[in-house]
N, C-alpha and C positions, 0 to 999 in steps of 0.2 A: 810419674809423680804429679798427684791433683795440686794445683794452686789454691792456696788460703784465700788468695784475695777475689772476690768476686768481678772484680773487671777483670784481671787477669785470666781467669779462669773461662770469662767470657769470650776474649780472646781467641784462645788459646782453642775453645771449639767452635769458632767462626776460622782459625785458620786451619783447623784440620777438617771442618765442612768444604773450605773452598779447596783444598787438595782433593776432595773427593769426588766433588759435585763440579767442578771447573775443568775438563779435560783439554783443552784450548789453553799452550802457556802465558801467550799475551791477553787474554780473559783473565786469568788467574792471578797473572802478575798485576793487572789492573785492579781486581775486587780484594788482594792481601793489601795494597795501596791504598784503597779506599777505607780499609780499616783497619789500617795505622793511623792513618787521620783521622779515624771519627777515635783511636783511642788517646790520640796528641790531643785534639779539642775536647776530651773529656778533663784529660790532666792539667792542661792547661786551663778549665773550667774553674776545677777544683783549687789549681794557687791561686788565679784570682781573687775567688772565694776568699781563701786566706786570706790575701792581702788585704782587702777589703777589709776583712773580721780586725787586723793589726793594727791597720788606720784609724777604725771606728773607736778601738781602746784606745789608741793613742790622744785621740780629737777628746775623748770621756778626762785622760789625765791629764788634760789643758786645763780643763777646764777645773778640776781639782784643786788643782795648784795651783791657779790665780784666785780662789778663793777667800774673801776674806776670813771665813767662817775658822778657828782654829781645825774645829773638830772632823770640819771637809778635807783640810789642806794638809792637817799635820801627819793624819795617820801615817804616812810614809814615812816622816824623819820617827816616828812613835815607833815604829815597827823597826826601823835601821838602831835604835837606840834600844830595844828589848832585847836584842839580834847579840850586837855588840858587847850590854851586863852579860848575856848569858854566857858570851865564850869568857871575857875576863873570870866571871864566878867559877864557869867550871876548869878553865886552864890557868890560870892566875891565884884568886882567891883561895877555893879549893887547898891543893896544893899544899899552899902555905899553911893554912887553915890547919890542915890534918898534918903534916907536918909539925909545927910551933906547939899542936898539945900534945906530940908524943915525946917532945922535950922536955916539957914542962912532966910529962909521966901520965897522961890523961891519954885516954881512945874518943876521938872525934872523929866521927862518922860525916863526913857532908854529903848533903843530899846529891845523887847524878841527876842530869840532866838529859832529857832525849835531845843527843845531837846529832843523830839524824834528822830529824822535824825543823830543827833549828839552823844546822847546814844548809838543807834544802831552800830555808825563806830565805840565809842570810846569803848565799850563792844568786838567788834573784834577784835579791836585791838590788845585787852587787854589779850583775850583768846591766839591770836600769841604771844606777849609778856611773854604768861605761857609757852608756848613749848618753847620759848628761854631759859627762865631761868631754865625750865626740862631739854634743852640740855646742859646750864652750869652744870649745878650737877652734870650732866652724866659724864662730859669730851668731846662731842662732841661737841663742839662751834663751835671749828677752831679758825683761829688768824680772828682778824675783826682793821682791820685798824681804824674802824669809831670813835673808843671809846663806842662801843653800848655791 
């Protein structure tokens, strides 16, 4: 079975090279050793990477949110509050909406809503809104003018 992933795959025929080309077990056992480490230092490469790429967003939404500017600082709580109307409208509102005109004897249609698209931002959100409330507990907040 070939490997999707290209390191792996790499791998995978560096170790059945060295099966074949290494007849010496302690040679072998040596050069399979040497590359697992260069594939540990690749992986390891790579979270770094990550992490780095996590920190540098992080350092970008400091600097957001201590912005005076509304239009810099607010688009979060903008976006948590579009998030929010949109499940009341379509679980709430809704609902009732179509509901109350089939009392009354009327067919009210309300519009749906893609809540997929809308799960998805408001599950993000939500996830950043845990590291907020992890960094109150901690004591790391900082002062937040916004009331957030």
């Amino acid at each position: 079975m070939a490997a999707f992933d290209p390191v792996t795959a790499a791998m995978n025929l560096g170790s059945q090279l060295i099966d074949r080309l290494i007849p010496d077990p302690a040679a072998k056992a040596a050069a399979a050793l040497a590359l697992l480490q260069l594939q540990q230092s690749g992986e390891l490469a790579s979270l770094a990477a990550t992490t780095d790429l996590a920190k540098g967003q992080l350092a970008v939404d400091q600097v957001e949110a201590a912005s005076p500017a509304t239009f810099t600082s607010g688009w979060r709580p903008f976006i948590g509050w579009v998030c929010g109307l949109g499940l009341a409208c379509q679980f709430l509102v809704a609902p009732f909406v179509t509901w109350g005109s089939s009392v009354f004897g009327k067919t009210l249609v309300f519009p749906t809503l893609d809540m997929g698209t809308l799960l998805t931002l408001l599950l993000g959100m939500l996830g950043l809104g845990g590291m907020r409330t992890y960094e109150k507990v901690q004591g790391a907040a900082g002062v937040n003018t916004k009331g957030g």
